[in-house]
KEZA-54342 format. One line per field, with one value per residue: residue number from 0; residue in three letters; x, y, z of N, C-alpha, C in turn. Coordinates in pm, whole numbers, plus 50000, padded with zeros to 5 digits. Layout:
BEGIN
num = (NUM ...)
residu = (ALA ...)
n_xx = (X ...)
n_yy = (Y ...)
n_zz = (Z ...)
ca_xx = (X ...)
ca_yy = (Y ...)
ca_zz = (Z ...)
c_xx = (X ...)
c_yy = (Y ...)
c_zz = (Z ...)
END
This chain:
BEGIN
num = (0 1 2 3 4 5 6 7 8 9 10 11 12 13 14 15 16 17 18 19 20 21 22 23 24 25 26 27 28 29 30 31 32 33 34 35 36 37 38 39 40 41 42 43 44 45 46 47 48 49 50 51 52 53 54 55 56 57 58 59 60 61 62 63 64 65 66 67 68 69 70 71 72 73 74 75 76 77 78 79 80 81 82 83 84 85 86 87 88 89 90 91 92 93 94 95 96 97 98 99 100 101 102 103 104 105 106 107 108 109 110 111 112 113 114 115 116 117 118 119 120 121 122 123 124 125 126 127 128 129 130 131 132 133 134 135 136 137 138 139 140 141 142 143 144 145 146 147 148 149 150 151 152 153 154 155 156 157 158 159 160 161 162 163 164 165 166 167 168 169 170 171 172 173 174 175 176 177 178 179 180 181 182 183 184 185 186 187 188 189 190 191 192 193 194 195 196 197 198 199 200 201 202 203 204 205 206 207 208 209 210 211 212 213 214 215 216 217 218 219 220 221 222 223 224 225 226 227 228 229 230 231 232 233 234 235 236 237 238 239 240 241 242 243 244 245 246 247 248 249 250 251 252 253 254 255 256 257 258 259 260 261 262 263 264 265 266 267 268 269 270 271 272 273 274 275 276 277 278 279 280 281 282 283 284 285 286 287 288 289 290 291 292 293 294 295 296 297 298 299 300 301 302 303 304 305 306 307 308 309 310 311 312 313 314 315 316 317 318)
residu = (UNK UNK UNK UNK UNK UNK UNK UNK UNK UNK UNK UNK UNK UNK UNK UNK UNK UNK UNK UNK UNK UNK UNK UNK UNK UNK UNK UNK UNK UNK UNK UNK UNK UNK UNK UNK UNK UNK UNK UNK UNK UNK UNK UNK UNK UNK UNK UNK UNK UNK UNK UNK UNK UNK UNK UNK UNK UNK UNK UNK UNK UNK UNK UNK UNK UNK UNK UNK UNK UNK UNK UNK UNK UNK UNK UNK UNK UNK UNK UNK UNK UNK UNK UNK UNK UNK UNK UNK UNK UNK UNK UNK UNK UNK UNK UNK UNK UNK UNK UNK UNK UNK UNK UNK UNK UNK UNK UNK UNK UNK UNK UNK UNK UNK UNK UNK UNK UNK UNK UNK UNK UNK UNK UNK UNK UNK UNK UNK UNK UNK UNK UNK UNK UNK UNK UNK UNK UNK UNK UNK UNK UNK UNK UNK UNK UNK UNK UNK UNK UNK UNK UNK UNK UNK UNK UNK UNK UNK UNK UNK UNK UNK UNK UNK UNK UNK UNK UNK UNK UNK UNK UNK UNK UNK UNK UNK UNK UNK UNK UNK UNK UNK UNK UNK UNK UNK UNK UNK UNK UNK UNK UNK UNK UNK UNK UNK UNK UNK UNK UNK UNK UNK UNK UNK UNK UNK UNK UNK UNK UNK UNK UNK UNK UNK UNK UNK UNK UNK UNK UNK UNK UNK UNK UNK UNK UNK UNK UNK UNK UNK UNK UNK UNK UNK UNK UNK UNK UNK UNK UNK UNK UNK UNK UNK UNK UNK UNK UNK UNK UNK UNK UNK UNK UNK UNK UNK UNK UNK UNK UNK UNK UNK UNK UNK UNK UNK UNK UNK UNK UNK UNK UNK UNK UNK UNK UNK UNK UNK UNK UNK UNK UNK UNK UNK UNK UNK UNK UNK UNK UNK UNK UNK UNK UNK UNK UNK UNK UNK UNK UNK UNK UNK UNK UNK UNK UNK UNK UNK UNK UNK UNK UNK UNK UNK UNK UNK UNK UNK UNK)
n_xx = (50083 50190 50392 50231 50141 50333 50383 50137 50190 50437 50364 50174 50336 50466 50324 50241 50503 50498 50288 50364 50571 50462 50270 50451 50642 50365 50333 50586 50524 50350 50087 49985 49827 49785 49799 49862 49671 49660 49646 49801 49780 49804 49994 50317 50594 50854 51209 51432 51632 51643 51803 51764 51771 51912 52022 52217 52372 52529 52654 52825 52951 53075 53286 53523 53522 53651 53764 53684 53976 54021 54126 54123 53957 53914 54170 54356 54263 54262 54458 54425 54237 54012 54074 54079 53821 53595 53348 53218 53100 52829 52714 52397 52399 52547 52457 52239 52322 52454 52241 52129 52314 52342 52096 52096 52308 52429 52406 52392 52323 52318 52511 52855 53034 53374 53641 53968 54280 54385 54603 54863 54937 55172 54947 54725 54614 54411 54232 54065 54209 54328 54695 54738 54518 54179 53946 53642 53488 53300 53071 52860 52729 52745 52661 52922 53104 53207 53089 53074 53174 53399 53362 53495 53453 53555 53731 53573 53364 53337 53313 53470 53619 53738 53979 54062 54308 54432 54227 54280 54537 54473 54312 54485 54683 54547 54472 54718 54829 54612 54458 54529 54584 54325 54184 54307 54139 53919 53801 53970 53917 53676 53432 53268 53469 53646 53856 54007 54119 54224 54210 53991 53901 53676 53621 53500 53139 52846 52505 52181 52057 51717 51741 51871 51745 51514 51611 51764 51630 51348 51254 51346 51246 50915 50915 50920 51172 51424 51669 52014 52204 52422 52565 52796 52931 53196 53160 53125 53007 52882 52955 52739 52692 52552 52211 52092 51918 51745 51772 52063 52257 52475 52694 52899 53067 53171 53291 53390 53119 52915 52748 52435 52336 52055 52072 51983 51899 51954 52131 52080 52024 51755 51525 51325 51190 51114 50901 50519 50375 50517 50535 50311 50434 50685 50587 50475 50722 50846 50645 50788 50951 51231 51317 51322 51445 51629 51390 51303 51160 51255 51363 51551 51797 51960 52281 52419 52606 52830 53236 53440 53211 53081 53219 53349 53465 53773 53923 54113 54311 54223 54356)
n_yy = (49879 50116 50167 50219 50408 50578 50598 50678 50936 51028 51021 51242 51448 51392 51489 51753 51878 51845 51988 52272 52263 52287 52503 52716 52707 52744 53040 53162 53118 53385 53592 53861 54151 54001 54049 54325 54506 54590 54591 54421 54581 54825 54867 54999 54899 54749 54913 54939 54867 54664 54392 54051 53966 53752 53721 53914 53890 53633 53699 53854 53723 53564 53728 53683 53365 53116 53208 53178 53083 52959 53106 53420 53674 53887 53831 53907 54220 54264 54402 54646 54806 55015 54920 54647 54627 54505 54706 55008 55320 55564 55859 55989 56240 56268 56092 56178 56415 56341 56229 56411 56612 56406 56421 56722 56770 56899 56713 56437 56099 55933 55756 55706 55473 55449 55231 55318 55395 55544 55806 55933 56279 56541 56798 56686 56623 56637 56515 56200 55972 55658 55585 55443 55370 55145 55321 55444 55635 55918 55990 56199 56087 55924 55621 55639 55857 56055 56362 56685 56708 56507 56330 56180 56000 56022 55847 55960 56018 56283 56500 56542 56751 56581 56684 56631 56524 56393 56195 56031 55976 55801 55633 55511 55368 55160 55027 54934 54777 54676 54558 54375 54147 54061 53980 53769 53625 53555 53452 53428 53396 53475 53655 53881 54000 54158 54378 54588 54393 54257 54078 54189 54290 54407 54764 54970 55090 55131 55304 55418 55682 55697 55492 55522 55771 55641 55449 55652 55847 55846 55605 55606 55816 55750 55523 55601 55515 55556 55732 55658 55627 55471 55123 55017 54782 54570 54305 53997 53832 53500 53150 53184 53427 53697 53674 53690 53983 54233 54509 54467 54240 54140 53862 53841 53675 53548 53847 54142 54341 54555 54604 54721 54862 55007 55173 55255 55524 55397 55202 54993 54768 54867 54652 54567 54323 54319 54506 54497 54545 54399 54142 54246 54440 54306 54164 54332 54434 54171 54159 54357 54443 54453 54337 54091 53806 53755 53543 53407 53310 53381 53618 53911 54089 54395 54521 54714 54828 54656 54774 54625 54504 54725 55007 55354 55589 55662 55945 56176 56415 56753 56951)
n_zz = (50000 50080 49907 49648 49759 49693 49410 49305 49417 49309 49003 48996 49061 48848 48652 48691 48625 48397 48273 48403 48227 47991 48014 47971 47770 47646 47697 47614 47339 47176 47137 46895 47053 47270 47504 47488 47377 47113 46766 46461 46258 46359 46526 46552 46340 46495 46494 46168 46227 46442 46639 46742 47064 47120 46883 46924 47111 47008 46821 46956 47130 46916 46842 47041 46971 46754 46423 46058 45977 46250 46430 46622 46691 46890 47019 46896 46897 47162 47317 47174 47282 47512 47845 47757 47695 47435 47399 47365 47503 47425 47501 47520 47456 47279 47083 46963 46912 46674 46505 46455 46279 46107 45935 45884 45764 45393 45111 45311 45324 45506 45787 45869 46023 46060 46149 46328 46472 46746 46738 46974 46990 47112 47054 47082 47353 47522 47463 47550 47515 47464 47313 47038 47038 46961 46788 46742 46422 46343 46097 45899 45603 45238 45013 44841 44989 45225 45407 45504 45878 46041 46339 46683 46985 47257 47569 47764 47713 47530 47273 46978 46711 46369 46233 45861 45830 46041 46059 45822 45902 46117 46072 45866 46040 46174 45955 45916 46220 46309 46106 45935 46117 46198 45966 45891 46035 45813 45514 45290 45021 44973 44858 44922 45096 44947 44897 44627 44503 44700 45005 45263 45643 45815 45700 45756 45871 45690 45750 45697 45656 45731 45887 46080 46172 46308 46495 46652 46725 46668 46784 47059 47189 47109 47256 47487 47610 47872 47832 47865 47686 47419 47434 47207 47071 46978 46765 46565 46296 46265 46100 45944 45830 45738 45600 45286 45088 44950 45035 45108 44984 45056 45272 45440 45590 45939 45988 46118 46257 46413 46762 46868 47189 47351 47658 48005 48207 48460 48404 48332 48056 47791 47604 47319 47296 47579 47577 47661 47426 47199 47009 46833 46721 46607 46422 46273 46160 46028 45838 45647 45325 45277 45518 45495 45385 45027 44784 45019 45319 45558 45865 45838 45983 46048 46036 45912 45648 45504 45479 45336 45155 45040 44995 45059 44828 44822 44975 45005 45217 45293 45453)
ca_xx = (50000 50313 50494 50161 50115 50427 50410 50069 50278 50538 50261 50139 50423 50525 50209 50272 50622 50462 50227 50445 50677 50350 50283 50611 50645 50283 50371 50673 50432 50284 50024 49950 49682 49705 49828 49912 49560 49707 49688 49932 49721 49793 50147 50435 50709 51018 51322 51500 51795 51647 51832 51707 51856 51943 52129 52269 52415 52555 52788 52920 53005 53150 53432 53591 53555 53765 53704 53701 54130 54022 54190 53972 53932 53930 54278 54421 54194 54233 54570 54432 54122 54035 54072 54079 53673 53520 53227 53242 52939 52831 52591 52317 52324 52609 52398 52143 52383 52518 52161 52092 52398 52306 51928 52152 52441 52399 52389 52468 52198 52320 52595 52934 53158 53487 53737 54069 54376 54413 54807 54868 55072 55114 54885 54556 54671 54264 54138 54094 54272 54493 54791 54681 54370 54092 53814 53502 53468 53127 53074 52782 52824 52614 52752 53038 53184 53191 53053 53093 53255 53418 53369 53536 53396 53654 53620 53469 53213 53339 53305 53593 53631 53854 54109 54112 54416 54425 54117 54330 54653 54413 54259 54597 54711 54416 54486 54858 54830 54509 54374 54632 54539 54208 54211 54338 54017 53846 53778 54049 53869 53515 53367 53239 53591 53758 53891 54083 54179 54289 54108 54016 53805 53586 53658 53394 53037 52735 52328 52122 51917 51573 51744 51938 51649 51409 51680 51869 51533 51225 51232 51351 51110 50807 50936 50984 51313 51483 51763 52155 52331 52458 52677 52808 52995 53285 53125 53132 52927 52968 52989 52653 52672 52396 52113 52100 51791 51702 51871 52181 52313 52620 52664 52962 53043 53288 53312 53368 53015 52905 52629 52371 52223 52024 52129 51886 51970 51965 52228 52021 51997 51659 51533 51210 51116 51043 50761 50365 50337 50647 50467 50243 50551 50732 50464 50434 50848 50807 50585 50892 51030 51358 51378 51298 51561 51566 51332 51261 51040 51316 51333 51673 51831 52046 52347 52449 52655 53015 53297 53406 53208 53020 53330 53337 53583 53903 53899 54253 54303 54239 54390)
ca_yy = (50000 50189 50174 50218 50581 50683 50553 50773 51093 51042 51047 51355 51541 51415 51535 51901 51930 51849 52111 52368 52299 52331 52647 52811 52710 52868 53181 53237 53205 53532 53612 54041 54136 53866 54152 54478 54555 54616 54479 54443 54710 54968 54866 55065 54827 54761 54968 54834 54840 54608 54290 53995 53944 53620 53719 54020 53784 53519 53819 53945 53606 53546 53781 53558 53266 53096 53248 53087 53000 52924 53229 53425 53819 53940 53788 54060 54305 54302 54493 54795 54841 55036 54833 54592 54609 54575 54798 55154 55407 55710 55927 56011 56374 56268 56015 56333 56519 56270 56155 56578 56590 56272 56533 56841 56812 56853 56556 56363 56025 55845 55765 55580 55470 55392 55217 55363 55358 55728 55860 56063 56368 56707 56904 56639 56536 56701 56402 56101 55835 55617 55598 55320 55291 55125 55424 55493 55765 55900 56078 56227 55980 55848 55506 55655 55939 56135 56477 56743 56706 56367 56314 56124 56055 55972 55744 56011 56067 56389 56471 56606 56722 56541 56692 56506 56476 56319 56106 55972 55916 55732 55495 55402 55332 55105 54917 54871 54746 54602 54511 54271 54015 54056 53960 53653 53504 53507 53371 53487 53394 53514 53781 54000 54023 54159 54519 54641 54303 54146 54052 54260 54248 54525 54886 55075 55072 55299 55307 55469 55803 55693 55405 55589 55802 55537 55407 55724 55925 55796 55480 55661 55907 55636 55373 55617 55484 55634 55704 55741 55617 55343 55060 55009 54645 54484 54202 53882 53747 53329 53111 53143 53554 53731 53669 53821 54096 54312 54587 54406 54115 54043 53768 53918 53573 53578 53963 54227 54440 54631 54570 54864 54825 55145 55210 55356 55549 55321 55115 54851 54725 54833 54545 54505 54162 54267 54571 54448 54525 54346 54089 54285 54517 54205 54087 54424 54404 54124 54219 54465 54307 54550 54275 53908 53696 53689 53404 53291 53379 53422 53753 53929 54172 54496 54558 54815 54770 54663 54780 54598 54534 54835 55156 55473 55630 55753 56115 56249 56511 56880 57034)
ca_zz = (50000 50091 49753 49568 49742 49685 49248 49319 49443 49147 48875 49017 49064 48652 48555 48734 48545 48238 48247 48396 48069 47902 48008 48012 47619 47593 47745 47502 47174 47232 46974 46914 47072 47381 47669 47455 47322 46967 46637 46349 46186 46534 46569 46490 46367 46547 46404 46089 46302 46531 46662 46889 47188 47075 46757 46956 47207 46956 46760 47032 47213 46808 46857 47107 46890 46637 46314 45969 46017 46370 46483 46741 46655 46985 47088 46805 46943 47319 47263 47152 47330 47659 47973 47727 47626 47311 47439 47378 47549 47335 47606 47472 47423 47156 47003 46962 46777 46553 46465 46377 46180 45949 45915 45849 45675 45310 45058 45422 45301 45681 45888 45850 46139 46052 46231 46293 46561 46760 46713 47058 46950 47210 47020 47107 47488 47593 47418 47640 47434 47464 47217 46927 47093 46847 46805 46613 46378 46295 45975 45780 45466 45138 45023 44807 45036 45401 45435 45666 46007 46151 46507 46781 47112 47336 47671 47890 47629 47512 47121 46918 46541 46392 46127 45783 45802 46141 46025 45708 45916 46225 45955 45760 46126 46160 45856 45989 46320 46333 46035 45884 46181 46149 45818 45919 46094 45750 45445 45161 44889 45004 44710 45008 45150 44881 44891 44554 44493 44784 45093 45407 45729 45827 45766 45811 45811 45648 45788 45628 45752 45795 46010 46214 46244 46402 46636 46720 46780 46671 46894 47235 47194 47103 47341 47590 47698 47961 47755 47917 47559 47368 47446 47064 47101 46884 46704 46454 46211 46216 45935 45877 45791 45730 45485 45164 45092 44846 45098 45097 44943 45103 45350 45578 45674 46010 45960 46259 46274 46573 46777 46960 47275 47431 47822 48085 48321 48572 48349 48253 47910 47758 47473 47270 47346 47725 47560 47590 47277 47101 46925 46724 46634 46548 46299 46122 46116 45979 45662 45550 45264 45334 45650 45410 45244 44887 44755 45093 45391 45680 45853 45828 46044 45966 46105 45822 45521 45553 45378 45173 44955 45048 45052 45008 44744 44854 44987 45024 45284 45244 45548)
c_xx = (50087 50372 50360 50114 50193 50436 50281 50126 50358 50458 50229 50262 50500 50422 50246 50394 50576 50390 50273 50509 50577 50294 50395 50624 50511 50252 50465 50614 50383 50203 50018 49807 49644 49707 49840 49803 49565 49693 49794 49894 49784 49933 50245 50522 50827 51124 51402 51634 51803 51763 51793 51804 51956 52068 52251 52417 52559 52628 52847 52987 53127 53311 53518 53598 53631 53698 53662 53825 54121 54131 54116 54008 53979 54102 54372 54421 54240 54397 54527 54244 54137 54013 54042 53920 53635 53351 53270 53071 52948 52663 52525 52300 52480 52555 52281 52245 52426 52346 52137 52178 52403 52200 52020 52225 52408 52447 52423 52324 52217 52453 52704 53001 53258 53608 53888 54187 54422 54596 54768 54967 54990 55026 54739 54594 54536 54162 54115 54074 54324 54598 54765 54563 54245 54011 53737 53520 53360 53136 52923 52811 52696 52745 52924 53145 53133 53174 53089 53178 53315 53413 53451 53486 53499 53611 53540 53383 53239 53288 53395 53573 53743 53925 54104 54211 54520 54301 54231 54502 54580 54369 54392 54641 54663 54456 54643 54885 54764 54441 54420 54582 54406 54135 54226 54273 53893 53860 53876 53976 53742 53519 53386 53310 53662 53754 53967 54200 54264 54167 54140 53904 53745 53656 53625 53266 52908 52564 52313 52012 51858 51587 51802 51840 51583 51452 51793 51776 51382 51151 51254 51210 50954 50806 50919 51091 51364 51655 51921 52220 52324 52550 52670 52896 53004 53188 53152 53021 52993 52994 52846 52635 52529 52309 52149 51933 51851 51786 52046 52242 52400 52561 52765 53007 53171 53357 53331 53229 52991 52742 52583 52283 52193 52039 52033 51951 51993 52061 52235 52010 51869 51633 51390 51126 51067 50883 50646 50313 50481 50610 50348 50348 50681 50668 50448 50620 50869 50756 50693 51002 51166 51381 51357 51430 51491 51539 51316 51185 51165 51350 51509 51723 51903 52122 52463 52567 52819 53082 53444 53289 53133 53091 53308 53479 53673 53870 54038 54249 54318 54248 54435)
c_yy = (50126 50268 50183 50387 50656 50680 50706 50952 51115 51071 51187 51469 51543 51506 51696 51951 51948 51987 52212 52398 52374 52486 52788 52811 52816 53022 53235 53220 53272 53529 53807 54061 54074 53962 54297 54562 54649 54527 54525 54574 54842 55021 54950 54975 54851 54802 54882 54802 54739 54450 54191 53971 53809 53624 53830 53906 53667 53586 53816 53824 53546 53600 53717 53409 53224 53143 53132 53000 52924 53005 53314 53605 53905 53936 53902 54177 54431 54411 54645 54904 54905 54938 54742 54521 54591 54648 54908 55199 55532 55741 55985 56135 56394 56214 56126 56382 56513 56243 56345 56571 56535 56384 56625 56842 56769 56732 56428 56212 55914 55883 55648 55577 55414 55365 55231 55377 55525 55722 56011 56132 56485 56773 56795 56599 56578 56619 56259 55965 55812 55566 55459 55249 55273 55238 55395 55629 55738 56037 56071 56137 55979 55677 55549 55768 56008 56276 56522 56733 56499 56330 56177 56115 55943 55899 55797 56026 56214 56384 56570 56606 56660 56589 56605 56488 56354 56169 56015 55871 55798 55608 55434 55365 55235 55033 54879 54804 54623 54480 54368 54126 53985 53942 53824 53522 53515 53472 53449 53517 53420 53639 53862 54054 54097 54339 54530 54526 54259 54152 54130 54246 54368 54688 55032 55045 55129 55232 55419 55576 55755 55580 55438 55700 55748 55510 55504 55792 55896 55660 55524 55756 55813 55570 55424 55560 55598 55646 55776 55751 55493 55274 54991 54892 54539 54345 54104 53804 53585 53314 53125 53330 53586 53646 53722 53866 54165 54456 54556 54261 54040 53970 53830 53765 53585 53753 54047 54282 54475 54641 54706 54787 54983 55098 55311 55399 55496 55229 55015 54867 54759 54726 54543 54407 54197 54405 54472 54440 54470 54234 54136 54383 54452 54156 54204 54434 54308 54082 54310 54358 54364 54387 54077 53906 53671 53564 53341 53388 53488 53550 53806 54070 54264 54592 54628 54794 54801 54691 54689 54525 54630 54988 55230 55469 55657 55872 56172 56381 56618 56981 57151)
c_zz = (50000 49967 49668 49629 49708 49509 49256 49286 49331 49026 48907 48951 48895 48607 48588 48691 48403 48183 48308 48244 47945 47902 47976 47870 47556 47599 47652 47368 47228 47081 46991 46976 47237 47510 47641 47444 47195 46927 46588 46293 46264 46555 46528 46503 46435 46460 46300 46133 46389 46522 46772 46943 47178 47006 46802 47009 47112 46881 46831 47076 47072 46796 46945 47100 46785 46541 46182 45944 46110 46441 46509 46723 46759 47036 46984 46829 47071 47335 47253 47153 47494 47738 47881 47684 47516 47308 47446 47403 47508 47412 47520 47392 47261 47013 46929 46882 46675 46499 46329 46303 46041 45881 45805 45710 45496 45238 45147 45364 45445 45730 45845 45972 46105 46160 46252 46453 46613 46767 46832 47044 47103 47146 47101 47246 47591 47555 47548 47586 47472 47334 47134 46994 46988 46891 46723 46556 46277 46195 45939 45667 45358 45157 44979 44889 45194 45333 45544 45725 46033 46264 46560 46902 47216 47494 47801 47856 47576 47343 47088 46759 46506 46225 46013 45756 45916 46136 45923 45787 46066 46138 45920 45939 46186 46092 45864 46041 46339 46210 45964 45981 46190 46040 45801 45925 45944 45595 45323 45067 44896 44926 44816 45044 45049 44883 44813 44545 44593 44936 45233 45483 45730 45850 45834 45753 45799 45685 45759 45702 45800 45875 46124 46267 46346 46514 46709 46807 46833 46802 47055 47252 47212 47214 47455 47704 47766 47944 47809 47818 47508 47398 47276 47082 46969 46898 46615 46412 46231 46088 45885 45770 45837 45617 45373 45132 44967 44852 45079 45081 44945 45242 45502 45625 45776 46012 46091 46214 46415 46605 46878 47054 47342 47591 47880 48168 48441 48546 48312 48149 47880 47635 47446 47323 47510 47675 47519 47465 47145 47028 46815 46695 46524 46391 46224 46072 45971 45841 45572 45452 45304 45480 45592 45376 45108 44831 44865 45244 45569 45679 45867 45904 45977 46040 46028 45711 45482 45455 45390 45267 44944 45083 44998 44917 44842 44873 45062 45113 45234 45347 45540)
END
């Protein structure tokens, strides 16, 4: 009787895992509509900039993986990064001025960031670099050329113009140092890779206005995020790349790209997937062919358009 209450108790207690699991799976299909009190029709899609947490996650963790040689990106990297991060934070009220800028500046059609190595001479010693430290530089751009101003935002968050002639000698410094090992972790003979006949890793890369609109402005504003800045974070494509789209048709496979996460002031991560209404914003996402694979249904992210095979011309300094 003993051993027949306790087989009893065990059935139970299977049955109450089962349907926990059961629920817990039906809780993550979400349909639109089930808690937000939106439709697809109501929704305002999620930014074309968006990324899931998932895919965010699975880049970034990439850069500290073996590449396509099986040679690991980061281990090249960690050298000439602060405190040895690949996370840089651009406060908000910079991200604000770069977004106006892209608006402003004539024939500016988005934004490029190129990656380049700072050279500390006495004249810049008000910057807060460190000497071959990897940076960002944010330009006004179309696909073929930079406009305007170049910025720098150094690691207190300041913003600096930057000289094209200091821009031109920070880049070739960049493709010196850095880029050569880089280069390493991917695929030689990959089309996408190829820069002016021979093969290179990432040198910079261009988004497009009305996306840097959505996710510089449009989306804090909407979302009401409680917005401190961006953590902008060294990345890698696997072997699988991206997709190819209608937008862009390269694959990037094993590539550096850089990933955005918005920062609250409280210093938490904000993310989509935790808004009530992120399933019906998903589903009108979704419908954008700009976010399909060509000839096929899967949805494709856009983490802006690498160069190569996407560079600007040459622009020789005019100091």
């Amino acid at each position: 009787m003993k051993n027949r209450f306790i087989q009893i108790i065990k059935v139970i207690a299977f049955c109450l895992v089962i349907q926990s699991l059961f629920n817990k799976a039906e809780a993550q299909d979400c349909a639109c509509g089930d808690t937000s009190g939106t439709n697809d029709d109501d929704a305002r899609a999620l930014p074309k900039m968006w990324v899931s947490k998932d895919s965010s996650k699975k880049w970034i963790d990439q850069l500290r993986k073996p590449g396509y040689s099986g040679l690991i990106k980061y281990d090249y990297l960690k050298n000439y990064l602060f405190n040895s991060s690949p996370t840089y934070f651009i406060p908000a009220e910079q991200i604000y001025f770069l977004a106006d800028r892209v608006k402003k500046v004539l024939q500016s059609k988005g934004l490029r960031i190129t990656f380049a190595c700072f050279i500390a001479t006495s004249s810049n010693t008000n910057i807060d670099l460190e000497d071959n430290q990897l940076i960002l530089l944010f330009s006004p751009a179309d696909k073929d050329r930079d406009y305007g101003q170049t910025y720098v935002i150094d690691n207190s968050g300041q913003r600096f113009i930057v000289s094209k002639t200091d821009k031109q000698n920070w880049i070739t410094q960049y493709e010196k140092t850095v880029l050569p090992n880089l280069t390493r972790t991917i695929d030689s003979k990959e089309k996408d890779n190829d820069y002016d006949g021979k093969p290179s890793d990432t040198r910079s890369i261009y988004y497009e206005k009305k996306r840097i609109n959505q996710a510089f402005v449009e989306e804090i504003r909407e979302a009401k995020i409680d917005f401190k800045g961006f953590k902008i974070t060294l990345a890698a494509y696997d072997k699988n790349g991206k997709r190819r789209t209608n937008y862009d048709t390269h694959q990037y496979r094993y590539r550096m790209c850089l990933q955005f996460d918005y920062v609250r002031n409280d210093e938490t991560t904000f993310y989509f997937e935790d808004l009530p209404d992120f399933c019906c914003r998903l589903n009108k996402w979704l419908k954008d062919p700009d976010n399909r694979e060509i000839s096929a249904k899967n949805p494709v992210v856009d983490n802006g358009h690498l160069c190569p095979a996407n560079c600007p011309k040459f622009q020789a300094p005019t100091d």
